[in-house]
VOPAGU-2260 file (C-alpha; in pm, 1 decimal, decimal comma):
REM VOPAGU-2260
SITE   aa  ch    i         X         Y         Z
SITE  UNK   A    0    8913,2   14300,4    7491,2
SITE  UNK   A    1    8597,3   14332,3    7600,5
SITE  UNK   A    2    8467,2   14227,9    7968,7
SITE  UNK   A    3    8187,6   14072,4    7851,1
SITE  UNK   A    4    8451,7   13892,1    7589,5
SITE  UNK   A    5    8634,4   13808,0    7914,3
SITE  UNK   A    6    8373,7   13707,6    8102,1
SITE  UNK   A    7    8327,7   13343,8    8254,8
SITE  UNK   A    8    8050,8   13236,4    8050,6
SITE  UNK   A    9    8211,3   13370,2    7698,2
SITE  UNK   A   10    8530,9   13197,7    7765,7
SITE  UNK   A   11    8309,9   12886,7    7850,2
SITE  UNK   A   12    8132,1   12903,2    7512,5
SITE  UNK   A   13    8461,6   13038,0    7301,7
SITE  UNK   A   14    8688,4   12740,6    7455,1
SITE  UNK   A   15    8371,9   12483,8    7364,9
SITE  UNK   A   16    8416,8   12590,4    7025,2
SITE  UNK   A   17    8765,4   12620,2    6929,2
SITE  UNK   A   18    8925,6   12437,2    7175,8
SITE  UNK   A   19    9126,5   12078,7    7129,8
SITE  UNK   A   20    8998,7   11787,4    7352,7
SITE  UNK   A   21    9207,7   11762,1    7685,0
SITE  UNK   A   22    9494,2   11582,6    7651,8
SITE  UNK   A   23    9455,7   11227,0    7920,7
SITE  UNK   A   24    9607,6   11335,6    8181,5
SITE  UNK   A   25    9751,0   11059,5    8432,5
SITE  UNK   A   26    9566,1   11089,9    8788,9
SITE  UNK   A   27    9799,6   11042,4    9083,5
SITE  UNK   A   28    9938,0   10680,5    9182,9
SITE  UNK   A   29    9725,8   10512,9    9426,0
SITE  UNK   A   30    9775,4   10223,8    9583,8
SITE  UNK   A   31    9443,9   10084,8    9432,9
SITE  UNK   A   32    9227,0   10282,5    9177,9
SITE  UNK   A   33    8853,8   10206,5    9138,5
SITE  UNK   A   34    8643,5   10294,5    8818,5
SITE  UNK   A   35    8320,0   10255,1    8695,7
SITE  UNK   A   36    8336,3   10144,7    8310,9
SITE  UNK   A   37    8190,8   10456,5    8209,6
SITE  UNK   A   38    8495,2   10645,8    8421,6
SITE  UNK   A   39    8730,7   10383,7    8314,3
SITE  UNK   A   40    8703,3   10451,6    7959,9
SITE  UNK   A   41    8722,3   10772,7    7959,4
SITE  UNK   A   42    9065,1   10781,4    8183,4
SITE  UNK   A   43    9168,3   10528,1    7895,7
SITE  UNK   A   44    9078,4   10736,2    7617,0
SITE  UNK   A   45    8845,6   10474,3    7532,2
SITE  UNK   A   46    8472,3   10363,7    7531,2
SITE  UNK   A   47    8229,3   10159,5    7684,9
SITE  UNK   A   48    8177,9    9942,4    7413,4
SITE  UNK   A   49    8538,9    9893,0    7382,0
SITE  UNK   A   50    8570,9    9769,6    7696,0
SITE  UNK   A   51    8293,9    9521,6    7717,8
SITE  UNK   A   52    8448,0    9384,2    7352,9
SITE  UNK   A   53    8840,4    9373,5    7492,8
SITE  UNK   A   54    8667,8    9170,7    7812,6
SITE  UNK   A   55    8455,9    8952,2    7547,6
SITE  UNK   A   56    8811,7    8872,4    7347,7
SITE  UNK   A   57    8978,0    8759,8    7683,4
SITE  UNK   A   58    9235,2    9063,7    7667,4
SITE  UNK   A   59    9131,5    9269,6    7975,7
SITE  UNK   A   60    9075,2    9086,6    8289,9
SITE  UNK   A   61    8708,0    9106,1    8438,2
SITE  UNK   A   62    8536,5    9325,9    8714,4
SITE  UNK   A   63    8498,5    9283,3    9082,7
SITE  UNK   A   64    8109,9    9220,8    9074,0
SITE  UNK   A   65    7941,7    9500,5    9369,9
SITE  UNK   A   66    7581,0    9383,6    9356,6
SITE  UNK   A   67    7506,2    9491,8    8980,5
SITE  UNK   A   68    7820,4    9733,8    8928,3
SITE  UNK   A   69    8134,3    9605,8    8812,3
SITE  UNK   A   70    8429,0    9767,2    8984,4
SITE  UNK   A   71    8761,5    9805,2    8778,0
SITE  UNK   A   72    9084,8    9873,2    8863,6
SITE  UNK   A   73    9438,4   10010,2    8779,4
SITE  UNK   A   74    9477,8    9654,4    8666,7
SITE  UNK   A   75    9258,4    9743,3    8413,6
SITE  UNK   A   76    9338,3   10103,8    8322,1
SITE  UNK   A   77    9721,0    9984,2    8292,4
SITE  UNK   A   78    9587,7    9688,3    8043,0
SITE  UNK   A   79    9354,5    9937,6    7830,9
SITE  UNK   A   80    9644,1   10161,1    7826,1
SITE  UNK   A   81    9865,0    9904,6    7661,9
SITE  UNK   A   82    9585,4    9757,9    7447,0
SITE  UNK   A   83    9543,0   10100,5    7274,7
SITE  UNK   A   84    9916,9   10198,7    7230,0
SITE  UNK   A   85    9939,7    9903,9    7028,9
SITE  UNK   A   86    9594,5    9958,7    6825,2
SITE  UNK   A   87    9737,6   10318,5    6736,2
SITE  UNK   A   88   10047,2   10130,8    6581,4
SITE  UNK   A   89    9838,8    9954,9    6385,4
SITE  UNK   A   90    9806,0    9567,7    6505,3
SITE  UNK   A   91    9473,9    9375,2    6540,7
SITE  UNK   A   92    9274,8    9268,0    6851,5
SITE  UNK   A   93    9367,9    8899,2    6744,9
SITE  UNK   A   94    9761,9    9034,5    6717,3
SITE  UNK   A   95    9732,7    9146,7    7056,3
SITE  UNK   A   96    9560,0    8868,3    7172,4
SITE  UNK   A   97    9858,3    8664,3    7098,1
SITE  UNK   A   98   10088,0    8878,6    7249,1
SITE  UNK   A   99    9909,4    8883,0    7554,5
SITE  UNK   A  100    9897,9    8532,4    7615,7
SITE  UNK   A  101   10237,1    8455,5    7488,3
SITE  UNK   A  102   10366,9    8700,0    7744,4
SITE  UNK   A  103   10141,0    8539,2    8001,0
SITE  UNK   A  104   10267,2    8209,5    7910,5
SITE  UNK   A  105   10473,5    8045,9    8231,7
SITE  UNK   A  106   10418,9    8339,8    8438,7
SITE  UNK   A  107   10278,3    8476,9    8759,8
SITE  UNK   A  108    9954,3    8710,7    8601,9
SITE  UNK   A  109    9986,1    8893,0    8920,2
SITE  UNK   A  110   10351,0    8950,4    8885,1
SITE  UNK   A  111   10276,7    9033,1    8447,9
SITE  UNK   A  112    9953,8    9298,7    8597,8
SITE  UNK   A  113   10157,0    9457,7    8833,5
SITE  UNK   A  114   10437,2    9549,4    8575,3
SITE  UNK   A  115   10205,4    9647,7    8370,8
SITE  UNK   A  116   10048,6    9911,9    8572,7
SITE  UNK   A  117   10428,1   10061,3    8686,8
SITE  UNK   A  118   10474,3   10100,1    8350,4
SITE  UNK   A  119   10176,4   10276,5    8261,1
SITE  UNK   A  120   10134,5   10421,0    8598,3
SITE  UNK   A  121   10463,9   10673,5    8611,7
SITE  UNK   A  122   10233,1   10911,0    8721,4
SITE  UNK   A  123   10195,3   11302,0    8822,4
SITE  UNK   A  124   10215,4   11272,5    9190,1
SITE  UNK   A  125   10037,0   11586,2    9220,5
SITE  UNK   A  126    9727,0   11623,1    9357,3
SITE  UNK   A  127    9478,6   11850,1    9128,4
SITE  UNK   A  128    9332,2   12175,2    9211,0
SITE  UNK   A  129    8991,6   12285,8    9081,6
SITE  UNK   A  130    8906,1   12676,6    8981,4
SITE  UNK   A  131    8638,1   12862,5    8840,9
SITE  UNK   A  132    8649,9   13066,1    8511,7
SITE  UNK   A  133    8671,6   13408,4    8782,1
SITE  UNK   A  134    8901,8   13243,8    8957,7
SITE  UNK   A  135    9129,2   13216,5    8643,5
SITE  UNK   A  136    9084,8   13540,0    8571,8
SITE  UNK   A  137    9171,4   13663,4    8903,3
SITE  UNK   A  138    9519,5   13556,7    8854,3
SITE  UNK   A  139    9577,6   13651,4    8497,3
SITE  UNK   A  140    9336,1   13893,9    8439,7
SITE  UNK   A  141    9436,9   14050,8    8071,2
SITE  UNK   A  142    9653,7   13744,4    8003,2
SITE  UNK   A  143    9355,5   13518,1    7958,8
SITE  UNK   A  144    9238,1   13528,1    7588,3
SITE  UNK   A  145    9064,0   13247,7    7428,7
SITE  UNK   A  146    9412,3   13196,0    7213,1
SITE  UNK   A  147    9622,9   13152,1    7573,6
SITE  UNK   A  148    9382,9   12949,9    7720,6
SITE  UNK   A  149    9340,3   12716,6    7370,2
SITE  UNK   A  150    9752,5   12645,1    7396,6
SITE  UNK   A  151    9732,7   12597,0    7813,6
SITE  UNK   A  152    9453,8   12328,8    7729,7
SITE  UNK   A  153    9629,1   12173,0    7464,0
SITE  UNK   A  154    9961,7   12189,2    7707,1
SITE  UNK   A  155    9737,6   12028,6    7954,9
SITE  UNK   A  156    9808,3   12277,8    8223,3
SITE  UNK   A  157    9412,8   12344,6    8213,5
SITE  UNK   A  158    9166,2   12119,8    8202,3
SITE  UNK   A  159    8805,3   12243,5    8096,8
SITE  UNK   A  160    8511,1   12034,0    8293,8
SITE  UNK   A  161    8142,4   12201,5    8287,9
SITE  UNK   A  162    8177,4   12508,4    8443,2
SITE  UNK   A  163    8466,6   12483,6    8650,7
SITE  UNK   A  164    8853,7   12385,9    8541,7
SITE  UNK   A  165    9072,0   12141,2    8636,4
SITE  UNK   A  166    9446,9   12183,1    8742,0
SITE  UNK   A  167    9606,9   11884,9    8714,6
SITE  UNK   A  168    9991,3   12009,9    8796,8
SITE  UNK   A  169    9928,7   12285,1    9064,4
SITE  UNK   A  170   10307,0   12398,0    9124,4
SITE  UNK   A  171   10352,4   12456,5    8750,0
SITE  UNK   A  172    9980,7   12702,3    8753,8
SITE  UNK   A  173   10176,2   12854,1    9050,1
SITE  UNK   A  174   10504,6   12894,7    8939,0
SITE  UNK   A  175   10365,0   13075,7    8559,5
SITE  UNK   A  176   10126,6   13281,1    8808,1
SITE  UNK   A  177   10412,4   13429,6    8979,0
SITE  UNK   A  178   10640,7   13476,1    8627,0
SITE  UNK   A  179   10327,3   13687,7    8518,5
SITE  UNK   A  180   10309,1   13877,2    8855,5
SITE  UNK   A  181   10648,3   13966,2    8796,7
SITE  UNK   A  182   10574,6   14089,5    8414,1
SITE  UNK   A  183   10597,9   13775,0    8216,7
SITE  UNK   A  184   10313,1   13719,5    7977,7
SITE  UNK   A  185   10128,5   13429,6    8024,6
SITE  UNK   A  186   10188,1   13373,5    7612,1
SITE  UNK   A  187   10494,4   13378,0    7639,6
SITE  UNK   A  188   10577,7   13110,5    7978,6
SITE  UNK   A  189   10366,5   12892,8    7771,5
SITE  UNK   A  190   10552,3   12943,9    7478,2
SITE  UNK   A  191   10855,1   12866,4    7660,4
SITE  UNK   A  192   10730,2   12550,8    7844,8
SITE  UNK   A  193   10614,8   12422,0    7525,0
SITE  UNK   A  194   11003,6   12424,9    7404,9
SITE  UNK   A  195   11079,0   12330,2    7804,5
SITE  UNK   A  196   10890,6   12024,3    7745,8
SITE  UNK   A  197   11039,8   11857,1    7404,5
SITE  UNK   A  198   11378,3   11902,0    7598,5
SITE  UNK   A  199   11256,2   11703,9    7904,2
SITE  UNK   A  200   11110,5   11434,3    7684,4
SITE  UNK   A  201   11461,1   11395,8    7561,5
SITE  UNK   A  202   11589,6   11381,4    7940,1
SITE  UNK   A  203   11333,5   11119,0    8017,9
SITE  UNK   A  204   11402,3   10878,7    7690,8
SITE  UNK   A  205   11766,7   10879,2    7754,5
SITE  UNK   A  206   11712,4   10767,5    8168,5
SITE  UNK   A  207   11454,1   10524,1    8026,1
SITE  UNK   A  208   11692,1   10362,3    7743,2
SITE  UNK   A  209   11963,5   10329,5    8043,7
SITE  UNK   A  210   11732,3   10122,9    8239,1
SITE  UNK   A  211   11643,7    9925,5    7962,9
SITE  UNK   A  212   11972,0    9869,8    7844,1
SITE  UNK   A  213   12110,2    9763,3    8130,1
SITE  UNK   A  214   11828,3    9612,1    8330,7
SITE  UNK   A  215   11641,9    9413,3    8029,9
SITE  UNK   A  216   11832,5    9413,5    7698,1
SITE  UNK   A  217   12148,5    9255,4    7880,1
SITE  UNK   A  218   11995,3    9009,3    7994,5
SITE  UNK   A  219   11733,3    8933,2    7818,1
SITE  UNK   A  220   11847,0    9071,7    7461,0
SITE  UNK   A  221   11698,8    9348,2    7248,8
SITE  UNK   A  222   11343,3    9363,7    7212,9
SITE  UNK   A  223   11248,0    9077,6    7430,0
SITE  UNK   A  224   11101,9    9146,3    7808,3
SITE  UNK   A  225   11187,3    9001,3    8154,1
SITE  UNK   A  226   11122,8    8649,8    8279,8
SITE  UNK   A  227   11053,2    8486,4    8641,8
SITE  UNK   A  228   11158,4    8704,5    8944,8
SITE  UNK   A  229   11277,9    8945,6    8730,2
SITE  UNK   A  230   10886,6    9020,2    8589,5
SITE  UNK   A  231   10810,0    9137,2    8987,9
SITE  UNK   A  232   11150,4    9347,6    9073,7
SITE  UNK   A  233   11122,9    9517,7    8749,1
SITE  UNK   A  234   10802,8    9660,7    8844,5
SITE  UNK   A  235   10868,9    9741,1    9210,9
SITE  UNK   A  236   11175,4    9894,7    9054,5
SITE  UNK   A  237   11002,0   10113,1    8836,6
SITE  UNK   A  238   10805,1   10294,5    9051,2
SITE  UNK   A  239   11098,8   10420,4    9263,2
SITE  UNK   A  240   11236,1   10570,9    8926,4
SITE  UNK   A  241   11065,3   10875,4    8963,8
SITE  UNK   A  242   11206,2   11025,0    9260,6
SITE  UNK   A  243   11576,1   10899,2    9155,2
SITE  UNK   A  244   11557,7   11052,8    8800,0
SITE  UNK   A  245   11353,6   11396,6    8952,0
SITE  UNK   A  246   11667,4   11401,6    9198,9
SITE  UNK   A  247   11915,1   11374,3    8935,2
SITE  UNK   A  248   11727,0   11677,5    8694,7
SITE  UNK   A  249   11648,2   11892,8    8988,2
SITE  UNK   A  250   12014,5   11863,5    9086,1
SITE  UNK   A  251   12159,4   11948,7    8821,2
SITE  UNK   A  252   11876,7   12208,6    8667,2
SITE  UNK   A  253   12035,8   12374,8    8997,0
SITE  UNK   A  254   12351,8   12406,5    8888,8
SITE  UNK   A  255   12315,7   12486,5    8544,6
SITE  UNK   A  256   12085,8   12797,1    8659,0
SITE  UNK   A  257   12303,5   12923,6    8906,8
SITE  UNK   A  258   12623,3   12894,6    8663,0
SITE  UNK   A  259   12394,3   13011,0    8358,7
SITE  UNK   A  260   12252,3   13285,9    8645,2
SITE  UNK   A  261   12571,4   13471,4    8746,3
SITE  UNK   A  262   12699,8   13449,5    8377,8
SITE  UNK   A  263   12414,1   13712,1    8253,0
SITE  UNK   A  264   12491,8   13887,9    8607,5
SITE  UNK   A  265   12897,2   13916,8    8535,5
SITE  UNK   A  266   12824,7   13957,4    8152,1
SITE  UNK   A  267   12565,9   14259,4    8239,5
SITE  UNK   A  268   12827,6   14404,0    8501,8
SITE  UNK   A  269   13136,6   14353,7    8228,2
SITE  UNK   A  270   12939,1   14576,9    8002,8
SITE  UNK   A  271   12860,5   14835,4    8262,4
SITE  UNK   A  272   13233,7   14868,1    8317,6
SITE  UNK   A  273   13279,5   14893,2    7958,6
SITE  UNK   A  274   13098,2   15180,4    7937,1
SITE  UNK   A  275   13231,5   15370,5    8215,7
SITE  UNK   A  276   13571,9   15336,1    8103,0
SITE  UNK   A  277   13447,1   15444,3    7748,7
SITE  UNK   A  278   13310,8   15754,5    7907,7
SITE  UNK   A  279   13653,8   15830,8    8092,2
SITE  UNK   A  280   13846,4   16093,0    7967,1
C-alpha cells in the first residue's frame, strides 16, 4: 500500500465512502444526562422531527425550558430508546401510546422513568478516548487498511467523527494494540472478537433470563412487568447488575484461561518428549 493510500486524509475520504454508519454506541452512565434535541436524537438513532411528534402524541415527556432551549434528559433518551425498539417490531405510535399509559396506569411515573432508563441505560462505563487518523496509524501502522478499519467501525471499536476518531471502549483499542505489538494482525483480533462477541451475547441473555425469571415472571407471570414497590427496586437493582455479572465472567474467563493455558503448555511439552524418545536409540 501506498503512503499516500495510507495517509490521514485518504483513509478519511475511503472510510466516507465505503464505510457503514457507526453503530449507537451507549455513552457512560451519569447520574443525569443533558441533551439538546438535535444531540438527543442522534444518541437515539432518531430525528428531530421525531421527537417533537412523540412529544405532540403525549409519549415522551417534555423539556426543562432554559430561556428558549429545551433541555432533555436520560428520561428522555431511555423513553426514545424504548419507543423505537418497539417501532422496529412493527407496532404503531397509537399501539404504543396505549402501552404507555396502560403501564403508567396506578403508578409512580417517577418510579416507571427511572426503570426505564436502568434498563436502557446498562451502559459502557468507559470513558472514551479521541485520536487522530496519525495517531491510528502510529499504533498499527501496516495493519490499517480501509477493509480493517470498515469491520473495526462496524464492530464499533472506532468511531469516525470529522477528522478525528472516537474510541468508545479504550481497554479493548489497548488490549488489540498490544496483540498486534506482539505479531497478531489487527484482521485477525477483529476477526476473533467478532466470534468473541456472539458468545458473550449468549452469556448476557442467559444472566438476563435468570433475573427475569426469578425476579418478574414468578411473581408477576410471563410476559407481564412489575407493580408498586417492586417498579423502584427493580430498577435500583438493575444497575448494580453490571458489576455482579462482570465479576462472575471475569472470574471464571480466569479460570478457564489458565486451565485452557497450561493444557497447550503440557500438550506442547508432551510432544517435545515424544520426539526425543523417538530420536533415542
Amino acid at each position: 500500500m501506498t503512503a499516500s493510500r495510507k495517509s490521514p486524509a485518504a483513509l478519511l475520504r475511503r472510510l466516507t465512502q465505503n464505510a457503514p454508519d457507526a453503530p449507537a454506541l451507549d455513552q457512560a452512565l451519569r447520574a443525569r444526562q443533558e441533551f439538546t434535541i438535535d444531540k438527543l436524537a442522534r444518541e437515539a438513532g432518531s430525528t428531530v422531527r421525531n421527537v417533537r411528534a412523540y412529544q405532540d402524541r403525549g409519549l415522551l415527556p417534555p423539556p426543562e425550558k432554559r430561556g428558549r432551549t429545551g433541555i432533555y434528559t436520560d428520561v428522555h433518551l431511555a423513553r426514545l430508546k424504548i419507543i423505537g425498539a418497539l417501532l422496529e417490531r412493527g407496532y404503531t405510535l397509537n399501539n404504543i401510546r396505549d402501552l404507555l399509559s396502560a403501564w403508567e396506569q396506578g403508578r409512580d411515573l417517577n418510579d416507571i422513568l427511572g426503570l426505564e432508563v436502568a434498563v436502557t441505560s446498562w451502559q459502557n462505563p468507559s470513558v472514551p478516548s479521541y485520536l487522530d487518523y496519525q495517531d491510528l496509524i502510529d499504533d498499527f501502522g501496516e495493519d490499517i487498511t480501509p477493509e480493517v478499519m470498515t469491520k473495526a467501525v462496524t464492530l464499533g471499536y472506532i468511531i469516525p467523527e470529522g477528522t478525528r476518531l472516537r474510541v468508545p471502549y479504550p481497554r479493548i483499542y489497548n488490549a488489540g494494540k498490544e496483540l498486534v505489538e506482539n505479531g497478531v494482525p489487527l484482521d485477525a483480533v477483529l476477526t476473533h472478537v467478532r466470534l468473541v462477541r456472539g458468545e458473550v451475547d449468549k452469556l448476557a441473555e442467559r444472566f438476563i433470563d435468570m433475573i427475569v425469571e426469578h425476579l418478574v415472571d414468578e411473581k408477576y407471570g410471563p410476559n407481564s412487568l412489575p407493580e408498586g414497590d417492586d417498579v423502584a427496586r427493580l430498577a435500583e437493582f438493575i444497575t448494580r447488575i453490571r458489576p455482579l455479572a462482570e465479576a462472575v465472567v471475569n472470574d471464571e474467563l480466569g479460570r478457564v484461561l489458565e486451565k485452557s493455558i497450561n493444557k497447550v503448555l503440557v500438550d506442547r511439552l508432551e510432544n517435545v518428549l515424544d520426539h526425543l524418545e523417538r530420536k533415542q536409540p
